[in-house]
C-alpha positions in Angstrom: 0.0 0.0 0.0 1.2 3.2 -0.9 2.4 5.6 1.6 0.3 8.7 2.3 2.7 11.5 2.1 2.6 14.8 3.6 -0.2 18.1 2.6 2.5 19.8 0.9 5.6 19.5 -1.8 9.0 20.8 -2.4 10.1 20.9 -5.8 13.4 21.7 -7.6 13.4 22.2 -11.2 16.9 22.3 -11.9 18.8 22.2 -15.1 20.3 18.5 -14.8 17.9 17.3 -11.8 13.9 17.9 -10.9 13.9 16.6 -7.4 10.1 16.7 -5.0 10.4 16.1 -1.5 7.6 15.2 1.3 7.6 14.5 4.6 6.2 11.3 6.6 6.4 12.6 10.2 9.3 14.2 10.9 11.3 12.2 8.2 12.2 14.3 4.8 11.2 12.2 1.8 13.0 12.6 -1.3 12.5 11.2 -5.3 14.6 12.5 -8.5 14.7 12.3 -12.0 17.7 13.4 -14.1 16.1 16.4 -16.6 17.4 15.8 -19.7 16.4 12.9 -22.6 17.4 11.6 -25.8 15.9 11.0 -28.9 16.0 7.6 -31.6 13.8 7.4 -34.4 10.3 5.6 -33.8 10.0 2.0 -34.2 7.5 -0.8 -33.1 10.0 -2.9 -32.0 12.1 -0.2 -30.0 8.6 1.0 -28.4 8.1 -2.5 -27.2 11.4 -3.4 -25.8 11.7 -0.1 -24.0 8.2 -0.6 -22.3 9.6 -4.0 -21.4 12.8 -3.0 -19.8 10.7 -0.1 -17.9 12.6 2.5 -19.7 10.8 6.2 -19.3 10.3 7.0 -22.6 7.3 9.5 -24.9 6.2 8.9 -28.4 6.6 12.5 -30.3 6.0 12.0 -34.1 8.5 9.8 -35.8 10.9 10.2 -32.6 11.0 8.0 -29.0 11.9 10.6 -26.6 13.8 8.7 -23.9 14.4 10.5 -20.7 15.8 10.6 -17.2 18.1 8.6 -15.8 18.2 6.1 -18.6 18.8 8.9 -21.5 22.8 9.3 -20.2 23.3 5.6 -20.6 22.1 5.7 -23.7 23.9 8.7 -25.0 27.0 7.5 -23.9 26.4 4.2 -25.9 25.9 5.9 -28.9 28.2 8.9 -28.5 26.2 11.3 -28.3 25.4 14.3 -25.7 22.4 13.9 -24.1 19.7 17.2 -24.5 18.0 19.3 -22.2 14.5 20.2 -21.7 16.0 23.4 -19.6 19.1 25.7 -20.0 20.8 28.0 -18.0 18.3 27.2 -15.3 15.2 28.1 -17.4 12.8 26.6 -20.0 15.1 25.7 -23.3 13.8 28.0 -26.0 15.5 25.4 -28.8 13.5 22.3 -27.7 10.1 22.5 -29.2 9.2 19.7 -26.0 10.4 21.5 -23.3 7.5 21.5 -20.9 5.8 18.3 -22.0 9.1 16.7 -21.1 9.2 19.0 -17.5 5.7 18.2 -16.8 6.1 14.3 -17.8 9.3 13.9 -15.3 7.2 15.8 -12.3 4.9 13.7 -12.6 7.0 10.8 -12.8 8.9 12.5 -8.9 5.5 13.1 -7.3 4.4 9.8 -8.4 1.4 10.6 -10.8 -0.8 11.7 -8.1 -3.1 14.4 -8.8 -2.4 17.9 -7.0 -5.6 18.3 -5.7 -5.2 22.0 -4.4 -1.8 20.8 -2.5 0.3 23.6 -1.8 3.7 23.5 -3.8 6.9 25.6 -3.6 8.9 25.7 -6.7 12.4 26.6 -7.3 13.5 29.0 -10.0 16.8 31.1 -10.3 17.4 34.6 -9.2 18.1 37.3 -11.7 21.4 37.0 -13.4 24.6 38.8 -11.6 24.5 41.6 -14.5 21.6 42.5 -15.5 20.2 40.4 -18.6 16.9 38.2 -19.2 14.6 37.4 -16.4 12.6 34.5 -15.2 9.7 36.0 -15.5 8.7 33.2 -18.7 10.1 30.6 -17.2 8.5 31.1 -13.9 4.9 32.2 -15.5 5.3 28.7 -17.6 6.3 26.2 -14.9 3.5 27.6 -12.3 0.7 27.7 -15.2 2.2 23.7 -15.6 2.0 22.7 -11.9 -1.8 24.5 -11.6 -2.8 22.2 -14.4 -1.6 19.6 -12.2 -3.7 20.5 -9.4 -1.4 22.4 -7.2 -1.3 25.6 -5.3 2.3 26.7 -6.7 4.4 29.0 -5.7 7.6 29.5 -6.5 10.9 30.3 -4.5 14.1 31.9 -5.1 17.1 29.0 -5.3 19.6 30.1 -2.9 16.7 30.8 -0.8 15.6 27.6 -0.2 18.6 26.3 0.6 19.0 29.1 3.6 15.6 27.8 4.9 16.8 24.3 4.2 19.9 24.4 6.3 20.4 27.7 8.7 17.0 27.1 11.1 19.8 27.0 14.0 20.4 30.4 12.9 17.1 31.8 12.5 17.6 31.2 9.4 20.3 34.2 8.8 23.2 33.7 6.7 24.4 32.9 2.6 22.9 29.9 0.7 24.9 28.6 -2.4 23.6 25.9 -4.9 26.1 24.8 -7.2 23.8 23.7 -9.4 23.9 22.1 -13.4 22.6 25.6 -15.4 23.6 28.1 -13.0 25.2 28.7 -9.7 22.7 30.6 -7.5 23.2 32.7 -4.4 21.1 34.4 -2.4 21.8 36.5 1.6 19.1 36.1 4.0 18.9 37.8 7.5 16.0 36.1 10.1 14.4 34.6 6.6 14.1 37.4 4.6 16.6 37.9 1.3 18.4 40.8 1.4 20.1 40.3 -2.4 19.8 37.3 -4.9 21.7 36.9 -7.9 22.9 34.0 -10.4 26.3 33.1 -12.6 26.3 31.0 -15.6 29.1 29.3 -14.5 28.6 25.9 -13.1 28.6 22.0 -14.0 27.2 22.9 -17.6 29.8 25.4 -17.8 32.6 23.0 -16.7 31.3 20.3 -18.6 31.2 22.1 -21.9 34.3 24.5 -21.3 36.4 21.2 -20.6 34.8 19.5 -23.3 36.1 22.5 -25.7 39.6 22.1 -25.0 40.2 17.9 -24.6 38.0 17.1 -27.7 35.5 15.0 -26.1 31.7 15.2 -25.8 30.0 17.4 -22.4 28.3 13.9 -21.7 31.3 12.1 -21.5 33.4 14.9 -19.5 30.0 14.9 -17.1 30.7 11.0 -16.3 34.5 11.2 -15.8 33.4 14.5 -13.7 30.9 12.3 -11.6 32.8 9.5 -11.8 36.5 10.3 -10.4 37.4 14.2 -10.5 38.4 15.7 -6.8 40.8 18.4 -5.5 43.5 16.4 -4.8 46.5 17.9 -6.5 46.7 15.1 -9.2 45.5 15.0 -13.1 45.6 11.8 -14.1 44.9 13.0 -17.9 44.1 16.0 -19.6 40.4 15.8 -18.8 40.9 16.2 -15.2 43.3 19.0 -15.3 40.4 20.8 -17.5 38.2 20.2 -15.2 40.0 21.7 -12.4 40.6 24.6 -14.2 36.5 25.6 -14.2 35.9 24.4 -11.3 38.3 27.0 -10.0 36.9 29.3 -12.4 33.3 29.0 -10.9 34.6 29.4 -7.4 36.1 32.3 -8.0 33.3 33.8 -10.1 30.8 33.3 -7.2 32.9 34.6 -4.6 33.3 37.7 -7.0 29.8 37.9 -7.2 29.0 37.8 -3.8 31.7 40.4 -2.9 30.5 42.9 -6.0 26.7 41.7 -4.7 27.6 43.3 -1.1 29.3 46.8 -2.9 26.3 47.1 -4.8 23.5 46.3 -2.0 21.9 49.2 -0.2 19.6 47.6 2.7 22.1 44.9 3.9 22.1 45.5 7.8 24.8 45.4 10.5 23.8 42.0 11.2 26.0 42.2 14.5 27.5 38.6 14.4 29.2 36.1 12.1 27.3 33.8 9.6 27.5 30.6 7.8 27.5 30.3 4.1 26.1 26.6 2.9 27.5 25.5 -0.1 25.0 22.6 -2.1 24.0 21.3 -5.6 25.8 18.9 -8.1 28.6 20.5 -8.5 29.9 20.9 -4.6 30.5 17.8 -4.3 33.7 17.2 -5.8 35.5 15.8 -2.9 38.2 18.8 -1.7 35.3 21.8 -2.9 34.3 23.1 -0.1 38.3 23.6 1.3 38.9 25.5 -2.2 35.8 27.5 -1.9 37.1 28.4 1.8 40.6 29.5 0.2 39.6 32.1 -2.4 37.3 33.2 0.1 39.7 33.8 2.3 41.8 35.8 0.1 38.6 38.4 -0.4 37.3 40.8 1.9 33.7 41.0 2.6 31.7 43.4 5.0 30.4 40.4 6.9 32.4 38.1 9.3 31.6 34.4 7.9 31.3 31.8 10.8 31.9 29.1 8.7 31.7 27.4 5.2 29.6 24.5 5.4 28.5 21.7 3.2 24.9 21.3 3.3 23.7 17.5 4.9 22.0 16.6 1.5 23.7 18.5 -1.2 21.5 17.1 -3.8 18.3 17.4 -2.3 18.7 20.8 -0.7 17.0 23.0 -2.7 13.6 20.9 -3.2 14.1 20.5 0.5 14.2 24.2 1.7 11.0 24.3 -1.0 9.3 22.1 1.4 10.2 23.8 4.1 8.7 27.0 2.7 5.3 25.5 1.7 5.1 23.5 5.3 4.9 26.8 6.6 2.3 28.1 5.2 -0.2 25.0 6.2 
């Protein structure tokens, strides 16, 4: 018998993850599905031995879409990289399938059940660090998507969640950081209220691709070896891992710039009085050794606020569509 799960729903709608979370008691549930999917020409005989080996899969025209977790296997089989219903942390402008796909995979985390006027908190990035496009699209589209569900959506800045996710201890006051597939998102929050948001471009996309660029070798595959066996340990067994530590250092320093050029440019950030933690989650923190590199470039810059500590959330993965569910839990 299936588990009744709790009156309300976190959900992160990442670039490379969607990821819902519940609660049963006092226990945080969690279900993923890797956002991104393949496509093979149509065939009877392909239909039929997908549906047997339970691989998720759509029929669009003379195309079988495959998608999730299976669609990286099967792009590395047959050398290719695997596409995304979402870039850059919003809805993918070049796939024509975008949102089916997005609204067949949150389905697919939230098990099929109907919405029935349960109250939902989805993620969606901050403004990029900048200026440039908004979210406003790609936040209109995905709440429209989860109403037709059934749900009460609303939707939640990134970093934010991940502040409500991880910082109750301190009142939730302090800097959440999710290193994330599209975008790296950061958001400052003093006694749960954001005092500046922003986003960088630069993060596991932008290492994959970037280290892809200069080794000759596909995203998808760079991804896997990224996944796989990469760390901060000093040693490059090949040229692929001495790439990748290259932009990984590049998107460390990039958000530490943009959190230092975030605090010059902030009028209403207040003498908070007392050190605070900064949480670092997503994908892409944890390489093993990230979080010591984060704390050395951060060290060498000077902020306005004394930082307690740099911490790696409990759950990296699960962080953001946690906090979500924090947010929506407390407005039951």
């Amino acid at each position: 018998m299936k588990e009744k799960t709790s009156a309300a729903l976190g959900l992160d709608i990442g670039t490379s993850r969607i990821v819902a979370a519940d609660c049963q008691g006092d226990e945080f549930r969690f279900r993923s599905q890797l956002n991104a999917f393949v496509a093979v020409p149509f065939s009877r005989i392909t239909e039929k031995t997908l549906k047997k080996e339970q691989v998720a899969h759509l029929v669009e025209g003379n195309e079988i879409v495959i998608y999730g977790k299976d669609s990286e296997r099967f792009a590395d089989l047959f050398h290719l990289d695997t596409r995304r219903p979402m870039s850059k942390g919003t809805v993918n402008p070049a796939e024509p399938h975008s949102l089916s796909l997005i609204g067949q995979i949150v389905r697919n985390v939230t098990e099929n059940e109907r919405g029935d006027g349960k109250k939902l908190y989805f993620s969606v990035p901050a403004k990029m660090s900048g200026g440039g496009e908004t979210v406003t699209y790609h936040e209109a589209v995905l709440q429209q998507l989860l109403e037709d569900l059934g749900y009460e959506a609303q939707s939640i800045s990134e970093g934010l969640a991940v502040v409500y996710a991880e910082l109750e201890r301190t009142n939730y006051t302090g800097i959440g950081i999710s290193c994330g597939g599209g975008l790296c998102n950061v958001c400052l929050a003093y006694l749960s209220a954001p005092l500046f948001s922003f986003s960088l471009p630069k993060a596991g996309d932008f290492i994959d691709s970037s280290a892809a660029s200069v080794t000759n070798e596909l995203a998808t595959r760079v991804r896997i070896v990224k996944e796989a066996s990469f760390g901060f340990n000093g040693h490059f067994a090949d040229k692929v891992q001495q790439a990748l530590h290259i932009y990984y250092m590049d998107m460390i320093q990039s958000i530490v710039g943009g959190l230092k050029e975030a605090f010059n440019n902030s009028l209403n950030v207040p003498k908070i009085g007392r050190p605070i933690p900064i949480v670092l989650s997503g994908g892409s923190a944890l390489a093993p050794g990230f979080r010591e590199q984060f704390e050395k470039v951060l060290g060498k810059t000077k902020l306005p606020v004394q930082i307690s500590e740099v911490q790696l959330a409990s759950d990296p993965l699960n962080t953001t569509a946690k906090g979500a569910l924090v947010a929506a839990l407390a407005e039951l």
